[in-house]
N, C-alpha and C positions, 0 to 999 in steps of 0.2 A: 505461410500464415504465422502470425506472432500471438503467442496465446497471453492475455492477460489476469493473472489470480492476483483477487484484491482482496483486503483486511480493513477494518477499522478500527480504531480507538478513542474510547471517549464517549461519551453520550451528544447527540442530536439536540437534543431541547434547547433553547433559549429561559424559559422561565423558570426558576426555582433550579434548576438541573445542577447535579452535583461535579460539573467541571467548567472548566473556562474553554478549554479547546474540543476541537472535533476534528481529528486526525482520518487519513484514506494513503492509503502505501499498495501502489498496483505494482508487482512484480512480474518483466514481462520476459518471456522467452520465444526462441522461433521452433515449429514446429521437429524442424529436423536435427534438432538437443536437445527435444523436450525427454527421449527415453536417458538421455547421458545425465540429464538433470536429474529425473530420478532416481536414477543409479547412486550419483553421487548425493543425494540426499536419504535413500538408503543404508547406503555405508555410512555415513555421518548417524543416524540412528543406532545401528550396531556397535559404533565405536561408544557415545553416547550410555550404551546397556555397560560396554566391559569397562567403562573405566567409572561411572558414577552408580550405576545398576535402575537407571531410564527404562522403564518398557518398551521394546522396538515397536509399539502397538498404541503406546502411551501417549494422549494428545497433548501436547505441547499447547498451552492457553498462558500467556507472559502474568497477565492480571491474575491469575488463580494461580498462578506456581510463585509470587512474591507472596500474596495474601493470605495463601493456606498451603497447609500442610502437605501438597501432590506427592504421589507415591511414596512418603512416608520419608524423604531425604528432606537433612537441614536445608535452613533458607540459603545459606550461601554458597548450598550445592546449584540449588537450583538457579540463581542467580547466574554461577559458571556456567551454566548450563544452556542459558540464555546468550552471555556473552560470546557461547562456542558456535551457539546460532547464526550470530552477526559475520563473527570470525571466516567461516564457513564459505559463507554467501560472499562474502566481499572476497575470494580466491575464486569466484566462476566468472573466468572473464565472456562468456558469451549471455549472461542475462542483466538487466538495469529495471532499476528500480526509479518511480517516479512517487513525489510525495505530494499529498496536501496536505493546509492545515487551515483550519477557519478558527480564529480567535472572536471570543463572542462579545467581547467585552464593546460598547457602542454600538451593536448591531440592533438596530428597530425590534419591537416584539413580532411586529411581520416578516422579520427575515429566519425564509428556510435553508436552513443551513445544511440539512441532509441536501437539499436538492441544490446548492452554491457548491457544496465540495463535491459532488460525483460529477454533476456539469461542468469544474474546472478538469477532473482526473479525465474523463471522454474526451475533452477536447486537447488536453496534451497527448492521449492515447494518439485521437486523431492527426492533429498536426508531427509527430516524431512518424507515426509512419510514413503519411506526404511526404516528408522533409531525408524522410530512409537512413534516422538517425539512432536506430536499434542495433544491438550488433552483427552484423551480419550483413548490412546495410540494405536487403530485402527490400529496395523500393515501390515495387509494386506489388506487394504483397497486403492485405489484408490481419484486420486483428480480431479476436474472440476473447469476449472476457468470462470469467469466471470468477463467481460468488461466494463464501459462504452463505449458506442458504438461510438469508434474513431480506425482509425487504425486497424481496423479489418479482412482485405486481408493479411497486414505484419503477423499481431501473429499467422494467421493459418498457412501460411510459416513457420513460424519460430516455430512452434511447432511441424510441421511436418515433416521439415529438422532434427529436435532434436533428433525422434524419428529413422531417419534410422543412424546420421550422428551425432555426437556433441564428437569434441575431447575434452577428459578435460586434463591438464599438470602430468605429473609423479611425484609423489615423491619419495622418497629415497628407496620405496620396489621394483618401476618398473625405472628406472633407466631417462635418460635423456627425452626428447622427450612427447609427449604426448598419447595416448592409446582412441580409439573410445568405449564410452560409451551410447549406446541408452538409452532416456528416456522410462520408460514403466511405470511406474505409472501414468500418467499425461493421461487422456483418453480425448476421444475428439477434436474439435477445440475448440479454446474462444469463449465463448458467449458474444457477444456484445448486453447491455441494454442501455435504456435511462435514467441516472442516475437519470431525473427530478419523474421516479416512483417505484427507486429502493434505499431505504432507505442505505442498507448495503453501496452502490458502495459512498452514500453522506458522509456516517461515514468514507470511505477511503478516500476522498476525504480533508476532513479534517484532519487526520493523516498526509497525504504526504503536505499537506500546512505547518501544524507544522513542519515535519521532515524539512523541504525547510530551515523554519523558524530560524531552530535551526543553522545551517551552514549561512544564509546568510538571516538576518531581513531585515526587510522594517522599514522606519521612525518611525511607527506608532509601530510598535510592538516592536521597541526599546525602543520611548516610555514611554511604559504602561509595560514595562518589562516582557514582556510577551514570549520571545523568545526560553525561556523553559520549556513551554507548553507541550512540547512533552514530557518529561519526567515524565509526569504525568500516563499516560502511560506502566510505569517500569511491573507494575503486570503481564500483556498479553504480551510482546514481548517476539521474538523470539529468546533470549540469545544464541541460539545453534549457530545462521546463520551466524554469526562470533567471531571468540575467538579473535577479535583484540578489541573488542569495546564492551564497559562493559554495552551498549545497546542494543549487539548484530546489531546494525545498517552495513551493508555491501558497505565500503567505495570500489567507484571504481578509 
């Protein structure tokens, strides 16, 4: 089974809402590297404490460690800090990371945009495992995802409407129109955790702030040039998820 911990960045809203984008970064691992995953993300905390003085216990939130003062180190500690993050993750070559991103700019006041970006992440979730393009290459295996615990009523909805009901668009083999596709890899509801004790869900966390980053900086991270950060990255992304963006990043 391939476990999926998802993050976001950005606010949801269309109306008045204080950003342009609404960013989702699923990081996914197979079952039988999830304890080597920990380990090495472990250690990477520890090392983390001896060399900047990070609390091994201390959550890592990307937005709150630019914007305030977290455990009492300069901003440009905690910036390295973030970067060691990326740095990290793109040296485990058995996990991949899949992105979205919804740009809100043109979109109707009726479009929901929480429910456009997790509906595209599910369905990349679902088609990379059909296709056994995770690493490990685990074809028939199944996926579980995991949450921070936000929104948690919506994704079992929406995972379980997926499963009887999810039309996708025809192309040129099935003609106009669209064709009903149930998800079936995708087992379960979302797990929603509390990211402050879930290491993985803090490392997506910081992905989806970079991906935010990349499309739409803050002062700060213009900057210290730091905006493409994410790109650090390139080794573990999920190239497949989109043939338009040579990030594989899935513009909606």
């Amino acid at each position: 089974m391939y476990i999926m911990y998802v993050d976001e960045s950005g606010d949801s809203g269309l109306v008045n809402s204080p950003t342009n984008y609404f960013a989702l970064s699923g990081l996914v691992v197979h079952e039988s590297r999830w304890r080597s995953f920990l380990e090495i993300l472990i250690a990477f905390r520890k090392t983390m404490y001896r060399v900047y003085g990070l609390p091994v216990r201390g959550e890592i939130h990307a937005s709150e460690f630019i914007n305030r003062k977290a455990f009492n180190l300069d901003r440009y500690v905690r910036l390295s800090i973030l970067r060691n993050c990326l740095d990290e993750l793109s040296k485990i070559d058995f996990i991949m990371i899949t992105n979205v991103i919804v740009e809100k700019e043109n979109k109707p006041n009726d479009y929901n945009i929480f429910e456009r970006a997790w509906l595209t992440l599910f369905q990349r979730f679902e088609n990379t495992l059909q296709y056994g393009n995770f690493p490990g290459a685990h074809r028939l295996d199944h996926g579980f995802t995991i949450t921070d615990a936000t929104a948690g009523k919506k994704l079992t909805q929406l995972v379980r409407r997926m499963a009887v009901y999810n039309p996708i668009p025809n192309d040129a083999v099935y003609g106009t129109g669209s064709r009903n596709v149930p998800i079936t890899r995708i087992i379960e509801d979302p797990y929603g955790k509390d990211s402050s004790t879930t290491l993985p869900i803090q490392m997506c966390d910081v992905i989806a702030y970079f991906l935010m980053q990349r499309f739409s900086p803050n002062s700060y991270i213009k900057r210290t040039r730091s905006q493409n950060y994410f790109d650090r990255l390139r080794p573990i992304l999920n190239h497949n998820a989109s043939r338009n963006n040579p990030l594989g990043i899935v513009r909606i």
